[in-house]
C-alpha positions as CSV (number, residue, x, y, z in Angstrom):
1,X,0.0,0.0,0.0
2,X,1.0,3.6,-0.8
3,X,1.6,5.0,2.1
4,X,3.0,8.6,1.1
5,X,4.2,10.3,-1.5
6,X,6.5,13.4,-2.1
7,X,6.8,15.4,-4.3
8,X,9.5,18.4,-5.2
9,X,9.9,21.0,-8.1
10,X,8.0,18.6,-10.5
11,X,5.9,20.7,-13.2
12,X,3.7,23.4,-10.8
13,X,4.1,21.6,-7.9
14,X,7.2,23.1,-5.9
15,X,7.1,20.9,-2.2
16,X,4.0,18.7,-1.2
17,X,3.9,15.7,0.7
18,X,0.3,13.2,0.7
19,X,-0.2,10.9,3.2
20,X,-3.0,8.3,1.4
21,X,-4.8,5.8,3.3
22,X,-6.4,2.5,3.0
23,X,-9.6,2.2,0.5
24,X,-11.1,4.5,-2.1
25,X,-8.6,7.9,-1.9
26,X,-10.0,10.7,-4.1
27,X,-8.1,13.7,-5.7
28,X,-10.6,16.3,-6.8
29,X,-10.4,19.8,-7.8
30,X,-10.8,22.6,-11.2
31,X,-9.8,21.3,-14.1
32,X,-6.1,23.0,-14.9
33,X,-5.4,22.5,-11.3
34,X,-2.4,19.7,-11.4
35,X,-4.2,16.4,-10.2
36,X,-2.6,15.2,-13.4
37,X,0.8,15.9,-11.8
38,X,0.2,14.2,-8.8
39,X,-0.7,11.1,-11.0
40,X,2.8,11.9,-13.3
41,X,4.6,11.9,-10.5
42,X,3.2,7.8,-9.4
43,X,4.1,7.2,-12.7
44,X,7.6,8.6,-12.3
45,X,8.4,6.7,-8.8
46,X,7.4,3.7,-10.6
47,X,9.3,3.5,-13.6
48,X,7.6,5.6,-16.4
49,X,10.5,7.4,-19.3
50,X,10.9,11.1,-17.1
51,X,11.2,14.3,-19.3
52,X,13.5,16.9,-17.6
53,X,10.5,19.7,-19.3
54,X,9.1,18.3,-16.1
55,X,11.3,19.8,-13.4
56,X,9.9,23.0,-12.0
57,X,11.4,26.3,-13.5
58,X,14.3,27.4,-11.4
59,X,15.1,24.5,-10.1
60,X,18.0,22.0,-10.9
61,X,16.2,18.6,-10.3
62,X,13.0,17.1,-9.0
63,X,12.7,14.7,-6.7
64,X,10.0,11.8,-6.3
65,X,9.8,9.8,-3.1
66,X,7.6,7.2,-2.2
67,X,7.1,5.0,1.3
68,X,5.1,1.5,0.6
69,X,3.7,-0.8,3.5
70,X,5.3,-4.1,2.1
71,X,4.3,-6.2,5.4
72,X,1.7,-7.9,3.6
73,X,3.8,-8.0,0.0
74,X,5.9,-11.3,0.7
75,X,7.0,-11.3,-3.4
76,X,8.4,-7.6,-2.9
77,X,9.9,-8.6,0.4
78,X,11.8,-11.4,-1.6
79,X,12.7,-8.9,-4.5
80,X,15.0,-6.8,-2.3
81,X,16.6,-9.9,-0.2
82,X,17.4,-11.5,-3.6
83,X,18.6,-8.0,-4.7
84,X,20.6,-7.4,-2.0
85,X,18.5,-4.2,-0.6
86,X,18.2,-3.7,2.8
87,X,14.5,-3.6,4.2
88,X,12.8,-4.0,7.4
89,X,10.3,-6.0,5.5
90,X,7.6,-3.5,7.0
91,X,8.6,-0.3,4.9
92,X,9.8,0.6,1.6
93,X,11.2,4.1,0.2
94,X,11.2,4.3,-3.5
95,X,12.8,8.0,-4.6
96,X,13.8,9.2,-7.9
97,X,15.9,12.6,-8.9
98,X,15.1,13.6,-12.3
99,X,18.1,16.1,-13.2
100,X,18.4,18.6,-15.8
101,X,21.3,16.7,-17.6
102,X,18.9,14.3,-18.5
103,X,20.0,11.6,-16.2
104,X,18.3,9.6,-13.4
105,X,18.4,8.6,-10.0
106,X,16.9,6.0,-8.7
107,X,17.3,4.3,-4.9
108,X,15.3,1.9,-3.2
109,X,15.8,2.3,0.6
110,X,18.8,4.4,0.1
111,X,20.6,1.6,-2.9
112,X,20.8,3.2,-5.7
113,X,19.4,1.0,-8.6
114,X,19.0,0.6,-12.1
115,X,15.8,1.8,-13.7
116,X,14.8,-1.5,-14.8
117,X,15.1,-3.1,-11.2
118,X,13.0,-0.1,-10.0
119,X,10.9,-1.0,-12.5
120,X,10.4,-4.7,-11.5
121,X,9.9,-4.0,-8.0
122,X,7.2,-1.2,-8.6
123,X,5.2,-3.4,-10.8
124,X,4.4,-5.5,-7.7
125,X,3.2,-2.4,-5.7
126,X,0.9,0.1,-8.5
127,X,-1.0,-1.1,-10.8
128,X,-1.3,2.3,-12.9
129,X,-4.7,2.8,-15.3
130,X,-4.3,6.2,-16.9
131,X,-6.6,7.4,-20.2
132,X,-4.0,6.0,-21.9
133,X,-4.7,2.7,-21.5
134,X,-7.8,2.9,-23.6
135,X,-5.1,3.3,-26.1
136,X,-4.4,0.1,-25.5
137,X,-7.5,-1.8,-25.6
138,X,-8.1,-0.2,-28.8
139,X,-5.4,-1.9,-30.5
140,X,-6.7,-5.9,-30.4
141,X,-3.1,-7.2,-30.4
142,X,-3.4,-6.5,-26.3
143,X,-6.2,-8.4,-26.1
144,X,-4.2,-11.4,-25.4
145,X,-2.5,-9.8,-22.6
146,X,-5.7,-8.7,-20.4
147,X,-7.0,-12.5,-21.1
148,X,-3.8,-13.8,-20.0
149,X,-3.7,-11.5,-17.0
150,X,-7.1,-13.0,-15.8
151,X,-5.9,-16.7,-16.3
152,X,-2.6,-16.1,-15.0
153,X,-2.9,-18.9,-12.5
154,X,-3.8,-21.6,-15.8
155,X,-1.4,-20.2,-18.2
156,X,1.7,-18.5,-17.0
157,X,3.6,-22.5,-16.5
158,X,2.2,-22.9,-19.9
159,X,2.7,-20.1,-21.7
160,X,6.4,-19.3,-20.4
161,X,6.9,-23.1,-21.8
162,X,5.9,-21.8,-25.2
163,X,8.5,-18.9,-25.2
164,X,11.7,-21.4,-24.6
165,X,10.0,-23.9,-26.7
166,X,9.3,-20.7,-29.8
167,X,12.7,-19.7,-28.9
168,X,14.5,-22.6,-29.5
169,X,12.5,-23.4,-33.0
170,X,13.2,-20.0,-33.9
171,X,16.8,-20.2,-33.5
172,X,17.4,-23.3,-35.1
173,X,15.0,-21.9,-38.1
174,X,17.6,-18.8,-38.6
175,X,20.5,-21.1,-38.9
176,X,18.8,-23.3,-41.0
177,X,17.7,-21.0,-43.5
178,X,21.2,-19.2,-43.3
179,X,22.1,-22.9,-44.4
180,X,20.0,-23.4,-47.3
181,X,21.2,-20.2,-49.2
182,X,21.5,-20.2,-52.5
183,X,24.5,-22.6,-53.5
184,X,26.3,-19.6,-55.5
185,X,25.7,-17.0,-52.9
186,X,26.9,-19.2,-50.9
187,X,30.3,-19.7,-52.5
188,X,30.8,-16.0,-52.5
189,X,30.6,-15.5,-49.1
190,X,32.7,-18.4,-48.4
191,X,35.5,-17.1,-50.5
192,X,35.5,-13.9,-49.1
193,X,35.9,-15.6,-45.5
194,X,38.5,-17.6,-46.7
195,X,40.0,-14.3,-47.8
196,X,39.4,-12.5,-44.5
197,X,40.8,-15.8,-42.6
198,X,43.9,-15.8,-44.5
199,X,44.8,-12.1,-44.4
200,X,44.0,-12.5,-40.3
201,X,46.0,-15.7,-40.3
202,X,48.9,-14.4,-42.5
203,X,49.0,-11.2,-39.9
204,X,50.1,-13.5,-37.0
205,X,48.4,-11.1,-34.5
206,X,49.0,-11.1,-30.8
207,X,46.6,-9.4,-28.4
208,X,47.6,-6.2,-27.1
209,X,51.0,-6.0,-29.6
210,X,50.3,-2.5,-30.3
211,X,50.9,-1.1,-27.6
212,X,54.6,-2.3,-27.2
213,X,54.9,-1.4,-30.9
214,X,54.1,2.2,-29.9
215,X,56.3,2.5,-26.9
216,X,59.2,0.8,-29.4
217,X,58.5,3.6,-32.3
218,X,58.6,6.2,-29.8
219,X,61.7,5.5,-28.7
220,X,62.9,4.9,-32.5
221,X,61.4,8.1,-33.4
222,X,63.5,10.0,-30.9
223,X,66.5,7.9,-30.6
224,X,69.0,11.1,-31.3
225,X,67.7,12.8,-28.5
226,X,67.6,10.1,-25.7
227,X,71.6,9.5,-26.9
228,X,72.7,13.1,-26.3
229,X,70.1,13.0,-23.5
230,X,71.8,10.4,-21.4
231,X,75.6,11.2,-22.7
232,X,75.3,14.9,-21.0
233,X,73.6,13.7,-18.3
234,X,76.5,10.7,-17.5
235,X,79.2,13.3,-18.0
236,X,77.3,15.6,-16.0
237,X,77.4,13.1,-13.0
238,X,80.6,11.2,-13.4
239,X,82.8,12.3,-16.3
240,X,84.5,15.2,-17.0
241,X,82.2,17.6,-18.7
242,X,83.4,20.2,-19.9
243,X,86.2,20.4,-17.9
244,X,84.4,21.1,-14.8
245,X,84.8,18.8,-11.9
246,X,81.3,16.0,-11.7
247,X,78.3,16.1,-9.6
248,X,79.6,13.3,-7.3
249,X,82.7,14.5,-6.4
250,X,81.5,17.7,-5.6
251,X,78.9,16.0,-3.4
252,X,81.5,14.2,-1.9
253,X,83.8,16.4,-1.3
254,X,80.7,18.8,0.2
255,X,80.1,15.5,2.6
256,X,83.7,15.4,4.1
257,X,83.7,19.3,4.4
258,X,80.1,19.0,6.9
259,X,81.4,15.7,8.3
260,X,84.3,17.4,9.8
261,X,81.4,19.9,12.4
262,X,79.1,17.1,12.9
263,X,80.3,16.3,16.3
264,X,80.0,19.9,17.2
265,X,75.9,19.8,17.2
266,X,73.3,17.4,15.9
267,X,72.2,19.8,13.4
268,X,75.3,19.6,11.6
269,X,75.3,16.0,12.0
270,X,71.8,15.5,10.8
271,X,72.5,17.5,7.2
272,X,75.7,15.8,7.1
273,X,73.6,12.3,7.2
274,X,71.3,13.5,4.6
275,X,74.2,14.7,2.0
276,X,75.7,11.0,2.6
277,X,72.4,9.7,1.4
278,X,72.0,12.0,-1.6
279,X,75.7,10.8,-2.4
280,X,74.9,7.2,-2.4
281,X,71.4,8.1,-4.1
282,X,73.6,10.4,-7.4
283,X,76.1,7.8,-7.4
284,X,73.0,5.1,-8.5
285,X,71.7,7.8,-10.9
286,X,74.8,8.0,-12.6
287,X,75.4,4.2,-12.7
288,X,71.9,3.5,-13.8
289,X,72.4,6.5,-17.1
290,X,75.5,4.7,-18.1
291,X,74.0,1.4,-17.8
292,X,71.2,3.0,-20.2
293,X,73.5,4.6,-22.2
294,X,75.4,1.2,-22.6
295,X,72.3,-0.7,-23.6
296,X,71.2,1.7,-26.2
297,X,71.3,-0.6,-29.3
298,X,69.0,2.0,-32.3
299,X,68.5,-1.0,-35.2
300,X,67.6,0.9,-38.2
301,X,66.2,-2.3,-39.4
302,X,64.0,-2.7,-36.5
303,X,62.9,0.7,-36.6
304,X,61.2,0.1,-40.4
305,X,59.9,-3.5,-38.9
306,X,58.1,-1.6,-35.9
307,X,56.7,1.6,-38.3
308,X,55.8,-1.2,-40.7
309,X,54.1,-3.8,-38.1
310,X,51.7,-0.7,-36.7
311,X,50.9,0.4,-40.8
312,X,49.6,-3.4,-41.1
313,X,47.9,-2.9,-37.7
314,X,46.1,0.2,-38.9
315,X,44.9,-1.4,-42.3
316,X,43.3,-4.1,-40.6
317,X,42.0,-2.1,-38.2
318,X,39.6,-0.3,-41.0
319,X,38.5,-3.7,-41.1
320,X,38.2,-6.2,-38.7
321,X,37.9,-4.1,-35.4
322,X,39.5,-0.8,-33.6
323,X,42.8,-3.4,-32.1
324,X,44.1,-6.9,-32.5
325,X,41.9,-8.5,-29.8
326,X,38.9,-7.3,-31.7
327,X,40.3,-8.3,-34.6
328,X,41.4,-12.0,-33.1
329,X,37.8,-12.1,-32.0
330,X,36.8,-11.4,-35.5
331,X,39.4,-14.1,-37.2
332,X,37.3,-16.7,-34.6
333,X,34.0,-15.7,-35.7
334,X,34.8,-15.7,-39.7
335,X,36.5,-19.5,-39.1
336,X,33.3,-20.6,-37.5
337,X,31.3,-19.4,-39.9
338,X,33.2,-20.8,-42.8
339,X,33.5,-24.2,-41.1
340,X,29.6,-24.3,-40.5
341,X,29.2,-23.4,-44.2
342,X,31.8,-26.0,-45.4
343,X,30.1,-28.3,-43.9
344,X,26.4,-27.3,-44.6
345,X,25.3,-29.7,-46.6
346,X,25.5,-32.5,-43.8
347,X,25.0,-30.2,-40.8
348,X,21.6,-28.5,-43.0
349,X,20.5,-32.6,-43.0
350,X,21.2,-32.3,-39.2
351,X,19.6,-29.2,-38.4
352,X,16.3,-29.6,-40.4
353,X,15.5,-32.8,-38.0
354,X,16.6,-30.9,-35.1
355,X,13.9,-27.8,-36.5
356,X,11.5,-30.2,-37.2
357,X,11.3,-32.0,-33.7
358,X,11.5,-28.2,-32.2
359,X,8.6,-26.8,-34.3
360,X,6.5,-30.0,-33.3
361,X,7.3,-29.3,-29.3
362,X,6.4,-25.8,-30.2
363,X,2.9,-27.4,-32.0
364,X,1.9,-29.1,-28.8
365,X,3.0,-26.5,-25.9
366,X,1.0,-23.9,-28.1
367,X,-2.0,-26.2,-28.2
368,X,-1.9,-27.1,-24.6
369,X,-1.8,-23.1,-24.3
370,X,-4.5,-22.5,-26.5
371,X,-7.2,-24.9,-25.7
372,X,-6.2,-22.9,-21.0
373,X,-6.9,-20.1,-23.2
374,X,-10.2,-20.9,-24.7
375,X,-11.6,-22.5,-21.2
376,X,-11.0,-19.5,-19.3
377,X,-12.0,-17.6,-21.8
378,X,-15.6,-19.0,-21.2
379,X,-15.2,-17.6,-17.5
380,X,-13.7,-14.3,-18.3
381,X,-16.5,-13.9,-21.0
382,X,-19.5,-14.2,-18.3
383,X,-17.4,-12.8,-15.7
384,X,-17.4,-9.3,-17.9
385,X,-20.5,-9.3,-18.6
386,X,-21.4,-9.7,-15.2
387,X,-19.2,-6.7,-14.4
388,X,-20.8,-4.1,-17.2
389,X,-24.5,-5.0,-16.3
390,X,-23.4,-4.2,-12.8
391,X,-22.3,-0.7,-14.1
392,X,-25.2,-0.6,-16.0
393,X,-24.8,-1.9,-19.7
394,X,-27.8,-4.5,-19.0
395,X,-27.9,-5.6,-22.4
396,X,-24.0,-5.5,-23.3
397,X,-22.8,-8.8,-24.8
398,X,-19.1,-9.3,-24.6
399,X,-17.1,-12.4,-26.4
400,X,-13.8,-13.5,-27.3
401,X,-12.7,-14.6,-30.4
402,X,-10.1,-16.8,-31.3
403,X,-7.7,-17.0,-34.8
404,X,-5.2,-18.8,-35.6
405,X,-2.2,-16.8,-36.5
406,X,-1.3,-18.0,-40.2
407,X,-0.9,-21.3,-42.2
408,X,0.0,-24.3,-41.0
409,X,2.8,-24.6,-43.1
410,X,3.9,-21.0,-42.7
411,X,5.2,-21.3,-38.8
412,X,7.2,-18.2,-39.3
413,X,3.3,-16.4,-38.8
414,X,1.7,-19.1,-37.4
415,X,4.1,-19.3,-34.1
416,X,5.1,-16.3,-31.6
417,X,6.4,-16.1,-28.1
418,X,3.0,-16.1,-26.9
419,X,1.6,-19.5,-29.4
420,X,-0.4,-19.4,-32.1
421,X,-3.8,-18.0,-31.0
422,X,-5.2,-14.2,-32.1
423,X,-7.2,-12.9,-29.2
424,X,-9.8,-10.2,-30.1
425,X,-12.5,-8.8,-27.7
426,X,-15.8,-8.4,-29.7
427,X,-18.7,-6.0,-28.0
428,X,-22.2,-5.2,-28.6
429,X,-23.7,-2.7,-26.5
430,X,-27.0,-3.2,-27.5
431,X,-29.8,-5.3,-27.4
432,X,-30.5,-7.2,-31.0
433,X,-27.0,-5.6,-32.6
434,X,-24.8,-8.4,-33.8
435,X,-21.2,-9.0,-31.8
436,X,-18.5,-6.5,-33.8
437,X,-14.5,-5.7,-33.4
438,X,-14.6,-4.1,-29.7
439,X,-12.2,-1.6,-31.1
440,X,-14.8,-0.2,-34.2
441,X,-17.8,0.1,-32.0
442,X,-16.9,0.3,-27.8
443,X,-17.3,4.3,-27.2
444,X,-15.7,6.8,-24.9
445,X,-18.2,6.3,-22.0
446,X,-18.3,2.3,-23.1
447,X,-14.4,1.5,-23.0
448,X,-14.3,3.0,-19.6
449,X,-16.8,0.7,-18.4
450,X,-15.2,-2.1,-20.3
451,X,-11.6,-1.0,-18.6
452,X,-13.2,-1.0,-15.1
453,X,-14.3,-4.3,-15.3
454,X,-11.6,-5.8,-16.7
455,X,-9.7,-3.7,-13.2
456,X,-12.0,-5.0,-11.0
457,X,-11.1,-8.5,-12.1
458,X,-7.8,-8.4,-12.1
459,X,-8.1,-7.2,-8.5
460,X,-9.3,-10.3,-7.2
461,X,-6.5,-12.4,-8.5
462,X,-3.8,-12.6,-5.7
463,X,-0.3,-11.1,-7.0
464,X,-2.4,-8.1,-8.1
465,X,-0.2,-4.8,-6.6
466,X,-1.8,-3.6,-3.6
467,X,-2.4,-0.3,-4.9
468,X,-4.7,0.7,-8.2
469,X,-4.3,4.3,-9.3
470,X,-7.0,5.1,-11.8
471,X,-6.7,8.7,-13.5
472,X,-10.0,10.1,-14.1
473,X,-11.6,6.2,-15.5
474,X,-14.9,8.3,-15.1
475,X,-14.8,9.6,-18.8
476,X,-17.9,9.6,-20.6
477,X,-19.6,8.8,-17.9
478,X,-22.7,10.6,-15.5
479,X,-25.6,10.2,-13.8
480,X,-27.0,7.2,-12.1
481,X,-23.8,5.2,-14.0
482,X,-21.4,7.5,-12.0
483,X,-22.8,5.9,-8.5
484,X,-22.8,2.7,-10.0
485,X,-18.9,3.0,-11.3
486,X,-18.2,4.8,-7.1
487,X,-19.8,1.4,-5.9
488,X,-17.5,-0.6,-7.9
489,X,-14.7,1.3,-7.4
490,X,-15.4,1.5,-3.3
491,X,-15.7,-2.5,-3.5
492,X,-12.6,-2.7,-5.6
493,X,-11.2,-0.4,-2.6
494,X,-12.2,-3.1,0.0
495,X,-9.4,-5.0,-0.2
496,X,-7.0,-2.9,-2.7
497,X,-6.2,0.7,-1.9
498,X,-7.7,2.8,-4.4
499,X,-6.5,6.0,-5.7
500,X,-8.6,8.1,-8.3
501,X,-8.4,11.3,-10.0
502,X,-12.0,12.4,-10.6
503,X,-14.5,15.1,-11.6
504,X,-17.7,13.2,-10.2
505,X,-19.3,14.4,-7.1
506,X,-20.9,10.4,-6.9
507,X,-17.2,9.1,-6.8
508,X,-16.1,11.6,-4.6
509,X,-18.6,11.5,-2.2
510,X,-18.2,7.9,-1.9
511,X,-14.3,8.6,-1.0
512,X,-12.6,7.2,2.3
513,X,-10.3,10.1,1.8
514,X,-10.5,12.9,-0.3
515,X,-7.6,15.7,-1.6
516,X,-8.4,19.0,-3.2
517,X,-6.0,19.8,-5.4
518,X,-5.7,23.6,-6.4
519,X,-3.6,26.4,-7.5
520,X,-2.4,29.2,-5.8
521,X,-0.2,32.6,-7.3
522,X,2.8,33.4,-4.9
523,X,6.1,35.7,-5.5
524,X,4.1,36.3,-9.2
525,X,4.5,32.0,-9.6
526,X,1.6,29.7,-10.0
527,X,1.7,26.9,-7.4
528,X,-0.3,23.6,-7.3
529,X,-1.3,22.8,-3.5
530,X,-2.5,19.3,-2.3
531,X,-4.4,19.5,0.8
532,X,-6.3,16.6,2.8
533,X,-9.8,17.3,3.3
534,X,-11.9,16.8,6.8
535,X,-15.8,15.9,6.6
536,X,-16.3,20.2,6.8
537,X,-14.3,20.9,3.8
538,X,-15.5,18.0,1.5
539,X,-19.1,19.6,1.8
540,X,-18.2,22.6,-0.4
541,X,-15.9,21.1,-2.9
542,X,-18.5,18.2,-3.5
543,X,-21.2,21.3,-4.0
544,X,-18.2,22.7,-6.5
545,X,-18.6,19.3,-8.5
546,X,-22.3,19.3,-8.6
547,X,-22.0,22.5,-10.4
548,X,-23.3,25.0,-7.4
549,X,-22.2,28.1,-6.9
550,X,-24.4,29.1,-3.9
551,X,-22.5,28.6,-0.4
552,X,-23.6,28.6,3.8
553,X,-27.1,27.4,3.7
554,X,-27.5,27.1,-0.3
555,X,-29.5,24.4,-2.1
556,X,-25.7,23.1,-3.4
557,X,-24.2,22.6,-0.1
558,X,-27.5,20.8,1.3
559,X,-27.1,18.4,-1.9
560,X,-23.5,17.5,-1.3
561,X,-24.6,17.0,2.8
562,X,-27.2,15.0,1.6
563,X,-24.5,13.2,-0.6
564,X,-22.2,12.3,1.6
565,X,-24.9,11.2,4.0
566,X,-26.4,8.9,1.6
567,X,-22.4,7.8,0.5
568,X,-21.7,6.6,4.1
569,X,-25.0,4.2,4.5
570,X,-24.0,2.8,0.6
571,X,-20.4,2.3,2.2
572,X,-22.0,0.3,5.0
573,X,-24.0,-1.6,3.1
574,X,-21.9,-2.4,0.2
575,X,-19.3,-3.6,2.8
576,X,-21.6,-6.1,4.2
577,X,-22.4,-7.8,1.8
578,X,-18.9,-8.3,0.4
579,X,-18.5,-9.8,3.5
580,X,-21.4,-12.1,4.1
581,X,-20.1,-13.3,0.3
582,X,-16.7,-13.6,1.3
């Protein structure tokens, strides 16, 4: 359960922190206000892309943190152990910084995490339904996935057998067919890998060579210079010079001159220690330059060996990769390749049995998956309808209709992760209309009926997050249906916690806890404000929604009393008989 949520410098808002509760949890206020933002900002915590034209003007980042009671969420308690999270098993702070750069932050209980673990754990705490998600039940290739979601128990051994099983066919199927190319195209490309093999061969490369090619050609390239280098430097130290006397014996004879007051007081005998030392230290310098200047051995020969080793280098490079282990790695790939197509004709014998026997496992898992499908199907066809002639749609029909995906002998489209069945949701609203394509005849009004019971199913499977947010669900929808969808979104809130953006006093009304979300102007800045409501303040802002604009004693304010009076016994009723059916 959502237990709180802040919010900082995000769009209007600039610091506001919610505290929601258990139930149906309203947000209500004028259009324009920012309950939008308040939903955003959900989606944020959760996982959803974040544009930095989101952070609040002025500011540098926002920050979205979130605090979940997982005592009750044993999968999310297991998450974190298995990722290595700390957690009290009680609590759970989700935050994320959205920064101007672009980048993100995300932490779970202080551990920063990756967006995609954030996004794994979240999707066991919210389930999210926002207007866009009519977007997606418009499009009949979801269809499939809300079915699946209802039979999750019957299909999800099932259907994850059908991805390995499609995943092995269909990699078996890519190297077979790369196998049966053409017998001339397949000729060329084997004599160009021959070609690439043999320049890569002939090259004798060894990983990481150029870089001791580089040190060797830098010494080659300035080989005058370290000579005359380390010849001054040696005379310099030891020899002659240029007819002055050397560093070392001037040290030396510096030494004897300070030895001969170091009795007279330790600070003479102290610098007298330390010129010893630096004696002893030149004298290695100097033995260590002529030892240098011995071993300095410039081979012209070698010098045009190493410039001409790194020009090969670099002309392969163009090619086969930016250095020689990339290139090596390269020279591997290219000698398997030309093996496996040396040998094709026996290993494309091999392989077509080995497709064969994987595309007739994939037959059978598919089938098995298809024929869970089509029996819960039955259930989730009655258990729809149930739902919309509950919110009102007495004489909607609502049916699922199965395809096959393609040809038998085409199992390139007749096969996908998810098997071989087309799911489409077919809808007639009417009495005596014949069942049509959900997406060509559900409306506005109708699809967010349809969504809400397809929510309200989903909530009474187990693994379902604890917390549904819907963002204003209500659209296309008044009257007597808007008390019908506030029933079934208050019995959805009896054992989820509910959180709803809304412009329907009936939904409202029938809150556990309501939020007015306004706007206020400040320092010449607009500010979007989210403030808690008592059972005082929701009287005028449910008048607001019934469209009064009287106040005190008005005929508005007596209706939204009356309301919220009349909410309260449907609460108490509703609630017991959800539990004498429990």
């Amino acid at each position: 359960m959502l237990l709180q949520i802040g919010i900082h410098h995000l769009a209007l808002i600039d610091e506001i922190r919610i505290e929601f509760g258990p139930g149906l949890n309203v947000l209500s206020g004028e259009t324009g206000a920012g309950k939008s933002i308040v939903v955003d900002a959900v989606n944020l915590v959760v996982g959803e892309r974040a544009d930095r034209e989101m952070i609040a003007n002025g500011s540098d980042k926002a920050i979205i943190e979130a605090v979940f009671d997982i005592s009750e969420n044993l999968v999310v308690q297991e998450m974190i152990r298995n990722m290595g999270i700390e957690s009290d098993e009680n609590m759970l702070l989700v935050s994320r910084e959205i920064l101007t750069s672009g980048r993100n932050l995300c932490r779970v209980n202080g551990t920063i995490v990756p967006l995609q673990m954030l996004r794994q754990i979240s999707a066991q705490l919210v389930d999210i339904h926002g207007q866009h998600e009519h977007q997606l039940l418009l499009q009949p290739q979801n269809h499939i996935v809300y079915l699946d979601e209802y039979a999750s128990d019957e299909v999800s051994d099932t259907r994850e057998n059908v991805r390995k099983t499609y995943a092995d066919w269909h990699d078996l199927a890519l190297r077979a067919r790369k196998l049966r190319t053409g017998i001339a195209e397949r000729e060329q490309r084997m004599d160009m890998l021959r070609f690439q093999q043999e320049e890569l061969r002939n090259a004798q490369l060894a990983e990481g060579e150029e870089e001791e090619l580089e040190r060797k050609r830098t010494l080659y390239r300035n080989a005058e210079k370290i000579s005359s280098s380390l010849e001054e430097t040696y005379n310099l130290l030891s020899g002659e010079g240029d007819g002055g006397s050397p560093a070392t014996a001037l040290m030396r004879n510096a030494a004897r001159s300070l030895s001969g007051i170091s009795n007279i007081d330790e600070e003479y005998d102290q610098l007298s220690t330390r010129l010893q030392g630096l004696c002893y230290e030149v004298e290695d310098v100097a033995s260590e330059v002529e030892r240098l200047l011995d071993s300095l051995d410039f081979d012209e020969k070698d010098a045009e060996r190493v410039e001409d080793r790194l020009d090969l280098l670099k002309r392969l490079s163009r090619k086969y990769g930016p250095g020689t282990k990339e290139m090596i790695a390269f020279l591997l790939k290219v000698s398997r390749e030309l093996e496996e197509l040396e040998g094709s004709d026996e290993n494309a014998d091999v392989l077509e049995k080995e497709t064969k026997r994987a595309l007739a496992k994939l037959e059978k898992a598919s089938g098995k998956l298809s024929e869970i499908r089509k029996k819960a199907a039955e259930r989730f066809q009655r258990e729809v309808e149930m739902q919309l002639h509950e919110l009102g749609m007495k004489n909607a029909v609502f049916s699922v209709s199965f395809a096959e995906a393609g040809p038998v002998n085409a199992p390139e489209k007749r096969y996908s992760p998810d098997g071989m069945d087309q799911v489409e949701f077919m809808f007639c609203a009417n009495l005596g209309q014949p069942l049509r394509p959900l997406t060509k005849v559900a409306s506005g009004g109708e699809l967010s009926r349809i969504m809400l019971a397809l929510k309200s199913l989903s909530a009474q499977k187990p693994g379902i997050p604890r917390s549904m947010v819907f963002d204003e669900i209500d659209t296309g929808i008044s009257g007597r249906m808007a008390q019908v969808v506030a029933e079934k979104m208050t019995a959805i809130g009896d054992h989820h916690q509910v959180i709803c953006v809304t412009h329907l006093p009936q939904i409202a009304a029938m809150a556990d806890h309501q939020y007015l979300v306004s706007k206020s102007e400040k320092n010449g800045k607009t500010y979007t404000e989210v403030v808690a409501m008592n059972s005082d303040a929701r009287i005028p802002e449910i008048a607001r929604m019934v469209g009064g604009a009287d106040s005190g004693n008005g005929s508005s304010m007596k209706h939204a009393k009356e309301m919220l009076k009349d909410a309260e016994k449907r609460k108490q009723e509703l609630r017991k008989r959800l539990n004498s059916n429990q």
